[in-house]
C-alpha positions as CSV (number, residue, x, y, z in Angstrom):
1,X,-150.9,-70.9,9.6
2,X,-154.1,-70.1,7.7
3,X,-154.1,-71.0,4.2
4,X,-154.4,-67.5,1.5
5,X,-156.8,-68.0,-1.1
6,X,-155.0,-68.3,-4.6
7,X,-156.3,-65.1,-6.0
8,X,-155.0,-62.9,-2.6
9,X,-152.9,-59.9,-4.0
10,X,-149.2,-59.2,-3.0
11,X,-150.0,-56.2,-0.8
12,X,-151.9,-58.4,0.9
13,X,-149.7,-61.1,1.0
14,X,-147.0,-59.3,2.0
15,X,-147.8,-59.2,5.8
16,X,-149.1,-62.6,6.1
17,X,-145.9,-64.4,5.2
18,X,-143.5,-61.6,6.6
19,X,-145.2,-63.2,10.1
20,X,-146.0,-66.6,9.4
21,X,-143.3,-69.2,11.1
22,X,-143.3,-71.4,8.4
23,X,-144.8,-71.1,4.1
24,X,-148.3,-70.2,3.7
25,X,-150.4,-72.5,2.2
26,X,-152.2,-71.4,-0.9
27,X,-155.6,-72.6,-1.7
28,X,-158.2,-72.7,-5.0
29,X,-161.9,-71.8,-4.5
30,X,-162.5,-75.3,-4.1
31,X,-160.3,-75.1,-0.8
32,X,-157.6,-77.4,-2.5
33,X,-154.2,-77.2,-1.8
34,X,-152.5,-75.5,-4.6
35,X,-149.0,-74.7,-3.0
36,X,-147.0,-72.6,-0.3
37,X,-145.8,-68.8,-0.7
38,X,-142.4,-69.1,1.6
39,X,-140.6,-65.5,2.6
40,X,-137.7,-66.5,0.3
41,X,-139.8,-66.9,-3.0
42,X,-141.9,-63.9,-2.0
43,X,-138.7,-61.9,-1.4
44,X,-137.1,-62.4,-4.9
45,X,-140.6,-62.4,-6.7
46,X,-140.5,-58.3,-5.5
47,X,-136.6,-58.1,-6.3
48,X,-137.5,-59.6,-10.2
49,X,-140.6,-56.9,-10.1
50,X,-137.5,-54.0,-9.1
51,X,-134.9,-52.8,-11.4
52,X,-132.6,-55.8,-10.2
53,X,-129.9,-53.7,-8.2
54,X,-129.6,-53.0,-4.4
55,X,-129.1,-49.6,-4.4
């Protein structure tokens, strides 16, 4: 899986871990690791940016 840069926006993001088998890796300009964006966290990061309610 190829590692995102840390300043990559959401849209952009969006794709990337929707088809990655596993977290993507996030990386600082320096190429240092800096963390992992996994479907889960991405998923409720959108939910908190929603009104909260499924429907």
């Amino acid at each position: 899986v190829e590692p995102v840069s840390h300043d990559t926006q959401l849209s952009e993001l969006i794709g990337t871990v929707a088809h990655a088998p596993c977290g993507v890796p996030v990386v600082g300009d320096d190429g240092k690791y800096m963390g992992v964006i996994k479907k889960a966290n991405l998923l409720a990061t959108l939910d908190r940016e929603g009104d909260g309610t499924n429907g």
